[in-house]
LOKOL-445264 format. One record per residue: residue number from 0; x, y, z of N, C-alpha, C in turn; residue in three letters. Coordinates in pm, whole numbers, plus 32768, in hexadecimal, padded with zeros to 4 digits. Last residue first. Example, Ala and Ser with C-alpha at 12.3 -4.5 7.8 and 13.67 -1.06 7.14 Angstrom:
BEGIN
1, 8505, 7F1F, 82C4, 8557, 7F96, 82CA, 850A, 8003, 8313, SER .
0, 8527, 7DC7, 830C, 84CE, 7E3E, 830C, 8528, 7EB6, 830C, ALA .
//
This chain:
BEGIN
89, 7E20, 7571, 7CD2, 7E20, 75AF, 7D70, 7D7E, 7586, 7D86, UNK .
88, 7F0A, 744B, 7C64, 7E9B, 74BF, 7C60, 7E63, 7500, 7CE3, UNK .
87, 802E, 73D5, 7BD7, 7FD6, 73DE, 7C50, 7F4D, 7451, 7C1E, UNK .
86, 8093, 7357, 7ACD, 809B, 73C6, 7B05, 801D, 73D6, 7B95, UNK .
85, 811C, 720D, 7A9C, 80D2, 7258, 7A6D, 80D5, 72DF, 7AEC, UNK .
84, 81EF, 718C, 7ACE, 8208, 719A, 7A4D, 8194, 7211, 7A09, UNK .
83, 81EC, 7149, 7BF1, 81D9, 70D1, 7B82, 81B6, 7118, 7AEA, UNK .
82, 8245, 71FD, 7CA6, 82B0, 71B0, 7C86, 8266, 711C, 7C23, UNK .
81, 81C0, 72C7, 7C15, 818A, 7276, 7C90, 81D5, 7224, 7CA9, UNK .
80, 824A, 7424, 7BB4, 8227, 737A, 7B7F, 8211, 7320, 7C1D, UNK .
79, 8193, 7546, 7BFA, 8215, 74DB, 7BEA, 81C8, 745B, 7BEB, UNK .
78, 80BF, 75D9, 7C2A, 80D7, 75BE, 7B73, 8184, 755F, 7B7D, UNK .
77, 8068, 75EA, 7D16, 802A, 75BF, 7CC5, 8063, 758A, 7C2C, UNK .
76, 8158, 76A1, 7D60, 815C, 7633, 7D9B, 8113, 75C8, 7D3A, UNK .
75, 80CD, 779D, 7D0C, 8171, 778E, 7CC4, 8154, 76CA, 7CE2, UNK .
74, 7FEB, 777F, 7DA4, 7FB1, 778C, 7D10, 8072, 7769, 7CD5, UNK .
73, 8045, 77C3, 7E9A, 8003, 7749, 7E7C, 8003, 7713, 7DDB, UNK .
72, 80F7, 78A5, 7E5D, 8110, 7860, 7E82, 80BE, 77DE, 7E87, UNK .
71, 7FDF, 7940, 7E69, 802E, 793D, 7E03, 80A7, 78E6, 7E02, UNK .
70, 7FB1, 7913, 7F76, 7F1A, 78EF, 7F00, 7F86, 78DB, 7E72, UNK .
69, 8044, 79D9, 8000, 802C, 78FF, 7FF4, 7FD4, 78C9, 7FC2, UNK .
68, 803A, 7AAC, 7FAF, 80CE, 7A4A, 7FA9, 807C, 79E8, 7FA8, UNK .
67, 7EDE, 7ABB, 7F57, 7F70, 7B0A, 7F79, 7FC3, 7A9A, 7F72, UNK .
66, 7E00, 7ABD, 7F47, 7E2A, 7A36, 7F96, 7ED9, 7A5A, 7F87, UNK .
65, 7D40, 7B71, 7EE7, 7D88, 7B0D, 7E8E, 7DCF, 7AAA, 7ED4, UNK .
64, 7D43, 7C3D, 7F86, 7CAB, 7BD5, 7F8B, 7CDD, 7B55, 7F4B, UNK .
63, 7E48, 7C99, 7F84, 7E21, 7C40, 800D, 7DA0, 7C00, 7FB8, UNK .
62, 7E0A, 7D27, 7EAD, 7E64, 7CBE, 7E7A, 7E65, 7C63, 7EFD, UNK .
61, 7D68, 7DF0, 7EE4, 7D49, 7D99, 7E82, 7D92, 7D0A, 7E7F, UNK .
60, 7DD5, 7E8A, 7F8A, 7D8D, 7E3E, 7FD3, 7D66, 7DB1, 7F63, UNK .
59, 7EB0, 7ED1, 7F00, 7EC1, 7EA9, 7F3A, 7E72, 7E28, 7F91, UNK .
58, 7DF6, 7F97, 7E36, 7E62, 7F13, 7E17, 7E9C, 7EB2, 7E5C, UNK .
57, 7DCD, 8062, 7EDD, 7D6D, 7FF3, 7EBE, 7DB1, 7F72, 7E60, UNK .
56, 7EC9, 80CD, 7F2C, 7E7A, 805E, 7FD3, 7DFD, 7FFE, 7F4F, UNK .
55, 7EE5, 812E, 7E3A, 7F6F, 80CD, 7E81, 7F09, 8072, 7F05, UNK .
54, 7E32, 81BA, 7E3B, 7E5A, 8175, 7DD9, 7E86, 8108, 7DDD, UNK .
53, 7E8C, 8273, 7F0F, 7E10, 826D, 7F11, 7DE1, 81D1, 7E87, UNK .
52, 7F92, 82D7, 7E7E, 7F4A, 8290, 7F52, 7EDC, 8264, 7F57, UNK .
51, 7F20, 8362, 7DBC, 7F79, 82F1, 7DDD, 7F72, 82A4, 7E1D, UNK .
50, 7E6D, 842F, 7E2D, 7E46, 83F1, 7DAC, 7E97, 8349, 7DE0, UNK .
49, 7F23, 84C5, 7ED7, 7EC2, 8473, 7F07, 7E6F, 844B, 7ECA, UNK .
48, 8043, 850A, 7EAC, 7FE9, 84E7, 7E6C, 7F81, 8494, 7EC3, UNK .
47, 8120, 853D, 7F7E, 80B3, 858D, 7F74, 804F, 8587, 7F25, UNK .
46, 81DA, 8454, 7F42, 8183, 8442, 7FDC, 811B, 84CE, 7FDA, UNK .
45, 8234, 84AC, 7E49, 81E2, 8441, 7E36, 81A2, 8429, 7EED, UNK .
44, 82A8, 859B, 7E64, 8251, 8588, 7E0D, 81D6, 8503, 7E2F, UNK .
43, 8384, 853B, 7F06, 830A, 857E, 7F62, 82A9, 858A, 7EE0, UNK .
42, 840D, 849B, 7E24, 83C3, 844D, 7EBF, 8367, 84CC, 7EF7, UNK .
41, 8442, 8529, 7D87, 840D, 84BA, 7D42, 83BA, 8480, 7DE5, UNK .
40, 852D, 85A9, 7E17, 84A9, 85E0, 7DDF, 843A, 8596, 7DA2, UNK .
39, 85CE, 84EC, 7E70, 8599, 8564, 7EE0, 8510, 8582, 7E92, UNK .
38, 8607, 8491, 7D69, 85FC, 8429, 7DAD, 8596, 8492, 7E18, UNK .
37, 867D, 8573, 7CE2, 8632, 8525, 7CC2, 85CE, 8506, 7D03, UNK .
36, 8762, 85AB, 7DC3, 86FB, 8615, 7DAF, 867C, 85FE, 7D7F, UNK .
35, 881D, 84C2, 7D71, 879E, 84C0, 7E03, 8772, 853D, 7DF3, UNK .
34, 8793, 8427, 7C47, 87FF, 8491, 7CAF, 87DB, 848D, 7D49, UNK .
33, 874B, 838A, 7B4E, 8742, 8364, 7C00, 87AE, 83AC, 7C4F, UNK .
32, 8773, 839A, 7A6D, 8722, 8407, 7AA7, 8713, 8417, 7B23, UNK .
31, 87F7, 82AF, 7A30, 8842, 8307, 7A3D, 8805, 8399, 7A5F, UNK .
30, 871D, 81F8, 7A73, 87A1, 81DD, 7AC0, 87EA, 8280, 7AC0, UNK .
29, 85F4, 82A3, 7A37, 865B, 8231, 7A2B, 86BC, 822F, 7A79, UNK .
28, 84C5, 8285, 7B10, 855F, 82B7, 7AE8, 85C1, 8267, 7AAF, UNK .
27, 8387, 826C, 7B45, 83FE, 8250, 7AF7, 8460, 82AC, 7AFB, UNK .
26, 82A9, 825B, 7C29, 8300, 829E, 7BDF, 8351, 8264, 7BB3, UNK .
25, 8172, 81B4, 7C6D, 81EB, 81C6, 7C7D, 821D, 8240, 7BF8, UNK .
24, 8034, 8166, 7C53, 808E, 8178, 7CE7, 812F, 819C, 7CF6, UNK .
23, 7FD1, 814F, 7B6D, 7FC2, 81B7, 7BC1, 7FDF, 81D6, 7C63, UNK .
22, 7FD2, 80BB, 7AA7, 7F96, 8085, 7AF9, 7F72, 80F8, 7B8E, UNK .
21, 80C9, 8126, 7A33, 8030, 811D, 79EE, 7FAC, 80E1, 7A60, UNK .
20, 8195, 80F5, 7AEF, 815E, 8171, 7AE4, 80D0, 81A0, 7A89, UNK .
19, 81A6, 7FFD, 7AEE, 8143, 800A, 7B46, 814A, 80AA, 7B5B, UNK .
18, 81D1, 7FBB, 79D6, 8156, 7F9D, 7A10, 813A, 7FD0, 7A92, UNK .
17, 82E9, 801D, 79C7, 8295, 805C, 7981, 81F9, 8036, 79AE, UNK .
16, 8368, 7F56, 7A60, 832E, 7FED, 7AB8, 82F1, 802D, 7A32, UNK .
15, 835E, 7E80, 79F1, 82E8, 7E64, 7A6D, 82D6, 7F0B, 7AB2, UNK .
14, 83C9, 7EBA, 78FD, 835D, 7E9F, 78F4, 8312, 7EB5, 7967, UNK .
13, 84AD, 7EE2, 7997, 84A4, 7F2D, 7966, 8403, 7F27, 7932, UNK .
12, 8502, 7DEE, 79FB, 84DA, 7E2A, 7A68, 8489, 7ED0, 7A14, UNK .
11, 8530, 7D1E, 7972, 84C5, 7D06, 798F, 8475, 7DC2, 79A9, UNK .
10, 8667, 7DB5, 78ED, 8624, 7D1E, 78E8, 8576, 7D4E, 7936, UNK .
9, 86C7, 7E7C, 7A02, 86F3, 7E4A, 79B4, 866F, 7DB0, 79AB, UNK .
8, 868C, 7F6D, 7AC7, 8736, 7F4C, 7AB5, 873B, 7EC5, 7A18, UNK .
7, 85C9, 8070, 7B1F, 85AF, 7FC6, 7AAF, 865D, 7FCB, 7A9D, UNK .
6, 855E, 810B, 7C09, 85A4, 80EC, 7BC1, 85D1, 8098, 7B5D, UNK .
5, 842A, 815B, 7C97, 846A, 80DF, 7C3F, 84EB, 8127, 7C08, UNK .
4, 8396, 81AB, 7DA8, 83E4, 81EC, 7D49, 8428, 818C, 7D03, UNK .
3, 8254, 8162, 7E10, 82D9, 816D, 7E11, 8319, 81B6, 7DA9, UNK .
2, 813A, 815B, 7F4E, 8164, 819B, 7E9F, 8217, 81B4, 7E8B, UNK .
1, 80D3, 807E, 7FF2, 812E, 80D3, 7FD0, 8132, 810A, 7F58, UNK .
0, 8050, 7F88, 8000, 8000, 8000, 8000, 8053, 807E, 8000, UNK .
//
């Protein structure tokens, strides 16, 4: 329920902070925009949005109704092999 500041260093991460600034809980910086004046300003921006905060808790609560870590974790668990060749189910 935090709203963050992404940096994307590489591979995935660049995709996952372009989403969750579309998604409306974060900022982007790249690596080399990441000053700490940046960084200072990019953060009280984002703890005075109460669009964001407000974004960030309903995303939040969303993803508890979802069964959070150990719902998602069940569902990773679900798709390994049963040790007989076929994939478990939840």
């Amino acid at each position: 329920g935090v709203p963050m500041i992404a940096v994307p260093q590489g591979a995935e991460q660049f995709m996952n902070a372009d989403k969750l600034v579309e998604l409306g809980v974060a900022r982007r910086l790249d690596t080399a925009d990441a000053t700490p004046q940046a960084l200072r300003t990019a953060l009280t921006e984002l703890v005075a949005d109460p669009e964001r905060i407000a974004r960030s808790r309903q995303l939040q609560r969303a993803a508890r109704a979802e069964g959070g870590t150990r719902r998602a974790a069940d569902l990773l668990e679900a798709l390994l092999p049963d040790g007989e060749g076929t994939a478990a189910r939840v």
